[in-house]
N, C-alpha and C positions, 0 to 999 in steps of 0.2 A: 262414803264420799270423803276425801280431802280437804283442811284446810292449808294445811302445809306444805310449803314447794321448797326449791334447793335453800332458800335462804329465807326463814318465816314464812308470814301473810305477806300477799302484793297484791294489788289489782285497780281498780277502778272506784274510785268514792263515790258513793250511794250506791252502788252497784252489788250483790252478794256477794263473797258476807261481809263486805265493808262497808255497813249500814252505821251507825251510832244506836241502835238497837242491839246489833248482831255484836259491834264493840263490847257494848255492858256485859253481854252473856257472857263472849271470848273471856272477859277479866275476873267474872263466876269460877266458869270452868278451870283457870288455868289457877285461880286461889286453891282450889277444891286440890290442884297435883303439885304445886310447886310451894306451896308455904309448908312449914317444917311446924312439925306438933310440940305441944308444951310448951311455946315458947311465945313472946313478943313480935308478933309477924309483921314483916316489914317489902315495903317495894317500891324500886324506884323508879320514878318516870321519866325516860327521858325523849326530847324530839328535836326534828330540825326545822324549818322553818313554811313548811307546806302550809298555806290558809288551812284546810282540812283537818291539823295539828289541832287546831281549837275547837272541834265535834271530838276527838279522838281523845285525845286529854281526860277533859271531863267525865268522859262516857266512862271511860280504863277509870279515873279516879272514883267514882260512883258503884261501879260494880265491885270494886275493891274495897273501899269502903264497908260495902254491905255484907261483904264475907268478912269483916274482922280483923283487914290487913290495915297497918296504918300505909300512908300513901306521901313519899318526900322526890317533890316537884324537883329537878332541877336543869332544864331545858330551856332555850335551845344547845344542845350543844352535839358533839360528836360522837358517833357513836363507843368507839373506844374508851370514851370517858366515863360509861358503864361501870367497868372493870374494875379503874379505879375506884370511882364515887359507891357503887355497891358494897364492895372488901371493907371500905374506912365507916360505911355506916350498917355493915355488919346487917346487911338486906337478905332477904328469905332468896329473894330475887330479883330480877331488874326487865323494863322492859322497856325497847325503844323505838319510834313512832316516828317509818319512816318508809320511804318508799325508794333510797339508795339513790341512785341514777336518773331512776323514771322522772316524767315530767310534773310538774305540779297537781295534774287531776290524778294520778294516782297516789296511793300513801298503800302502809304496811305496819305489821309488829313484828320485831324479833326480839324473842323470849333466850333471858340469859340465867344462870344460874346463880348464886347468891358469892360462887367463887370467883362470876367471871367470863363463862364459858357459854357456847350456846348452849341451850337442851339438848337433852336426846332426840332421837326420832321414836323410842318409847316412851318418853312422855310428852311426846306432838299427839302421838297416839291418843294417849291418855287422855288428853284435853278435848282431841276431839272427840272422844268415847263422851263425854260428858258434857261438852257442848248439843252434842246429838239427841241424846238420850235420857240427861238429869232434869228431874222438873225440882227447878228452880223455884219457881211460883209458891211452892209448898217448903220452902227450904227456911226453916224458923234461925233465927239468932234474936239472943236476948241485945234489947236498945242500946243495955249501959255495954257491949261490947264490941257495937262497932268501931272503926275502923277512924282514925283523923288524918290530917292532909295538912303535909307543912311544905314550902318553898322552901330548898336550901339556900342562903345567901351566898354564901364563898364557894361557891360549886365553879366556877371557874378558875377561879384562885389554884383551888385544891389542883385542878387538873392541869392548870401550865407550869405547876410545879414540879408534878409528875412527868412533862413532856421534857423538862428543861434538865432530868438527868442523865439524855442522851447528847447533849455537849460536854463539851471538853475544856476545863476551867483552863486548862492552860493556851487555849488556843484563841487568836484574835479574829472574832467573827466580823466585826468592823469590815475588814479587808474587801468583804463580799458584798455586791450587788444583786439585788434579789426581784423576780418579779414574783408575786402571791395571786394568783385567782380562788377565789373562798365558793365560788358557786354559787351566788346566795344562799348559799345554802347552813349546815349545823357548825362549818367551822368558820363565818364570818366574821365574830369578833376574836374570839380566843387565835386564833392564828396570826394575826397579827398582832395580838399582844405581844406573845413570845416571840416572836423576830425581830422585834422593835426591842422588845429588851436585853436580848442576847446583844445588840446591836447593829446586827444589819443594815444596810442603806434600804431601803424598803421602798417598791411600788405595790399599789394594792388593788386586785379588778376584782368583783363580785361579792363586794361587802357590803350591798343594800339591798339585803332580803325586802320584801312589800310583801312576800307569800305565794305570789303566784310567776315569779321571777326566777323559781331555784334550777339549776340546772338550764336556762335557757340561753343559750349561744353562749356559755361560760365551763370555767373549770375544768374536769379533765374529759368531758364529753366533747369541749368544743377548744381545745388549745391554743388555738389561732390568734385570738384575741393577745394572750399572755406570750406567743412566737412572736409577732411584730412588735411588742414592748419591751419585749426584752434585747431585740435586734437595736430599736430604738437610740433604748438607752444604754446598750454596750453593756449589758448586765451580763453576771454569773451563770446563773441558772434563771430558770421558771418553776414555779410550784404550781401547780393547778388540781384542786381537790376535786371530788365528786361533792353530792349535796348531803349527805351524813358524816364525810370527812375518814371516812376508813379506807380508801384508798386515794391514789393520786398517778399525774401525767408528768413525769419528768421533763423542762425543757433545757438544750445545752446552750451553748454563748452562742450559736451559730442560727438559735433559734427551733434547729429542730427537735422535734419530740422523741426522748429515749423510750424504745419499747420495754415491755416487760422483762422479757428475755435479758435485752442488756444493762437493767441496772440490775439483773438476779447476778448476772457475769460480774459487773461492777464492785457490786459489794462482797461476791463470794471471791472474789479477785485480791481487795484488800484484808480481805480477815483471812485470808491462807497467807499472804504475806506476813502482817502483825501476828501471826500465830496461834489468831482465835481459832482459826481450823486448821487440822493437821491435813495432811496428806493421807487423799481415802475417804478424806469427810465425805457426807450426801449432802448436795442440796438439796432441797422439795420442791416439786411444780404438780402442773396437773398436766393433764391426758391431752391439751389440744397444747402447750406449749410449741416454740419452734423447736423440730428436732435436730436444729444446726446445732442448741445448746451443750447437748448431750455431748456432740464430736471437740466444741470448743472445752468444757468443763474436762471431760477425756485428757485434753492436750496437757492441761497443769495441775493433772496430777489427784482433780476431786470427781466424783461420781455423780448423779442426778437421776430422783427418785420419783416417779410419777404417779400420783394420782385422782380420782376423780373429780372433774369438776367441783369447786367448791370451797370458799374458805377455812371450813370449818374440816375438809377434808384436809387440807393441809395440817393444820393444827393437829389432827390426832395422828398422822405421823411422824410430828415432830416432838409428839406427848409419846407417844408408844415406843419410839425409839432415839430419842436422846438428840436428833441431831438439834444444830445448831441455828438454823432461820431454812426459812421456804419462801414459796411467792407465785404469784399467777400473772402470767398476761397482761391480765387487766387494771393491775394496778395493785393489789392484797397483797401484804407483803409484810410475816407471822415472824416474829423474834422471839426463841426460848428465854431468855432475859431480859424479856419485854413485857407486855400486859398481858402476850398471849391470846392480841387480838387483832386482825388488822389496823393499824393506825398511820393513815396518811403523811401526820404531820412528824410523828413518830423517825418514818420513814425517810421522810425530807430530811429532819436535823441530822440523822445519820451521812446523808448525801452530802450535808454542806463539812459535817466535818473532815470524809475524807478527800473531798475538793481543798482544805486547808494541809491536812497531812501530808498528800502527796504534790500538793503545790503545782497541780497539772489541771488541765479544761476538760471538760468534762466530753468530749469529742475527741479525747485523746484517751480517757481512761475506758471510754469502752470500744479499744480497740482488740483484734484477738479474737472476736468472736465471727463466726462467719454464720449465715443464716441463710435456711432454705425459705425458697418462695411458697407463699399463699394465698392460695384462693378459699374464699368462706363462704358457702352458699348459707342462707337464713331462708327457708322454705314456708311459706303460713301451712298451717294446718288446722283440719279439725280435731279437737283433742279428742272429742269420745268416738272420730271413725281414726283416726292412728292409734288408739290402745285396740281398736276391734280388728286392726291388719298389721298391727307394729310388727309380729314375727314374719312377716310375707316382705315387710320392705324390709328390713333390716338383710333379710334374707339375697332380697336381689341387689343393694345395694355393694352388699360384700362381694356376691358374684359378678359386679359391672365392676369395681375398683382394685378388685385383689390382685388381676394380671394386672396392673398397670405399674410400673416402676417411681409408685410415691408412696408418703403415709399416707395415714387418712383415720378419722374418728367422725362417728355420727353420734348424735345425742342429743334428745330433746332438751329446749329450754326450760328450766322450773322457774321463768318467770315471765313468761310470754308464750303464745302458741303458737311455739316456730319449733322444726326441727332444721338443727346445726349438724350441714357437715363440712369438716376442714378437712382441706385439699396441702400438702405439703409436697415440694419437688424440688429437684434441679432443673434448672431452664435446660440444660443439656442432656437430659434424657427425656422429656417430650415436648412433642411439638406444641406452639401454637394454638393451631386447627385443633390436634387433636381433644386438646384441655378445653375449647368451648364446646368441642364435642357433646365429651365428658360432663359437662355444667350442665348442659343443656339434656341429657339424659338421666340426672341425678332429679332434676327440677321433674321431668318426665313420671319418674316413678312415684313422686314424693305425692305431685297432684293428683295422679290417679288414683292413689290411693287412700288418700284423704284431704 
């Protein structure tokens, strides 16, 4: 059995295995693969603003504890701020207490490395090998070496220090009007610190977490709110976070929301100009990107390198081969001279500085790119009857889509029980008709078969 999906634990609170039970074990077992021998063990917690965050806490600091690790609180904050906060206090490992996107009843952990990074999938392995299987109950340590629990005080501090060396000392950020949505969520207060101190003219929606607020009609899940405020007040831009702060929804002066695709275009745009990337660079995406990208990026000169769903899939192509940043759809968006983590706000200051550099609106700079049309089926399924037919639909799915003159990727969700398939086209090579058809036969197979 599984507890690990594309991106840690996710699911349901109180629900298996996210009991506060099943928490205490999880931070046994993952002691047992992830603290480093002979040494001072150290972990750090961090979380966004989920009610649920306060079962989850305790429980991780408790089962940590009892395995000998000491335990340095410093939440709520963003997940990216891991990276940092781990490195500087020199952590076995890090862990963050979060459910990303999802709605406040659910929550999650994602397990990072003491460098930074996520884990492996061998030692997700590992964990659960011993979550499964290790009796605990029987597992001795002596009293005088358990484990203490300190709050960091400056854990914010540290981190908007860290975000603020992606400005540009010479450039007057003033100039800019800004809207900020925080989500209620891990980047409510840090995120507007630092834009308020760069200087920005600042408005700010979804900075009053209560816990059961985050992610709701806010931030980059629900843009809307932060498009008519920023039409409003004739602002800049829009920033709108998710509710752990590692990625984000760009909005322009016009109000509308930049997709993924074009601020990948945007910024691979200005860093082949200024010379950060040559001619021939890759950027990175994954596998359901638009494949207008590819023809645009083609045009001027850079290539784009695709693969699997997932952030941390980007990241080990941009670790294994050198290039320069990557990014997904959805908002993740990985800089080799960066934390090496997805970070939102990260992200943003990059945005605002080349809105200063190039002295143009952001509906101007991502022009250039031309993009095919999508359709996204999200199919429910049952997960244990599509693992016992998955080779039978995959099978007919490829044989309903492969005549037809689109892309197309199927793949199940590793955080929900849906299977994704994306439909890409030109309006000028099928009809209409024929594409609800198609929807409509895709949905066909999916339920039959589970």
């Amino acid at each position: 059995m599984r507890l690990f999906g594309t991106d840690g634990i996710r699911g349901e609170v109180g629900k298996y295995p996210l009991t506060a039970e099943n928490i205490l074990k999880l931070a046994k077992a993952a002691s047992i693969v992830l603290k480093k021998k002979n040494s001072i063990s150290r972990v750090v917690i961090n979380k966004d603003t989920r009610l649920s965050g306060y079962i989850f806490e305790p429980a991780l600091t408790s089962g940590f504890i009892s395995m000998g690790v000491n335990v340095v609180l410093v939440g709520p904050l963003p997940t990216p701020a891991l990276t940092i906060l781990s490195k500087s206090l020199r952590a076995d490992f890090s862990v963050m207490i979060t459910a990303s996107h999802n709605p406040y009843q659910d929550n999650g952990l994602k397990f990072f490395s003491g460098s930074g990074y996520k884990i492996t999938a061998e030692e997700e392995r590992k964990i659960e090998d011993f979550f499964f299987n290790y009796d605990f109950d029987n597992f001795k340590i002596k009293p005088s070496n358990y484990g203490k629990a300190v709050r960091l005080k400056d854990a914010i501090g540290r981190y908007s220090e860290a975000l603020k060396q992606n400005i540009l000392k010479n450039l007057d950020y003033t100039k800019l009007k800004v809207v900020l949505d925080c989500a209620n969520g891990a980047a409510y207060k840090v995120a507007p610190e630092v834009l308020f101190e760069i200087g920005v003219e600042l408005d700010t929606l979804g900075d009053k977490p209560n816990g059961t607020n985050i992610n709701q009609k806010c931030g980059s899940l629900f843009p809307q709110r932060a498009s008519k405020l920023v039409k409003k007040r004739k602002s800049d831009i829009g920033i709108c976070l998710d509710g752990d702060g590692d990625r984000l929804i760009i909005i322009d002066e016009k109000g509308e929301p930049i997709l993924g695709e074009e601020l990948l275009f945007i910024l691979a745009k200005f860093y082949l100009k200024n010379k950060t990337l040559k001619k021939g660079s890759t950027i990175v995406t994954n596998e359901i990107a638009n494949f207008g990208l590819d023809i645009s990026l083609k045009n001027i000169g850079l290539k784009l390198k695709r693969v699997k769903v997932g952030d941390k899939n980007i990241l080990n192509e941009i670790q294994s081969n050198g290039h320069y940043f990557g990014g997904e759809p959805s908002g993740h968006f990985i800089f080799k001279e960066d934390a090496l983590i997805g970070d939102g706000m990260s992200t943003a200051l990059r945005v605002l500085t080349i809105i200063l550099k190039e002295n143009k609106k952001l509906s101007e700079l991502k022009k250039g790119l031309n993009l095919l049309k999508v359709v996204e089926i999200n199919q429910k399924i049952d997960r244990e009857k599509f693992f016992q037919n998955e080779a039978k639909i995959y099978r007919d799915l490829n044989f309903l889509l492969k005549s037809k003159n689109l892309f197309f990727v199927i793949r199940p969700s590793g955080t929900e029980p849906l299977l994704r398939v994306n439909l890409q086209y030109q309006p000028r090579n099928i009809k209409v008709t024929a594409l609800r058809k198609l929807e409509k036969n895709i949905i066909e197979i999916i339920a039959n078969a589970c």
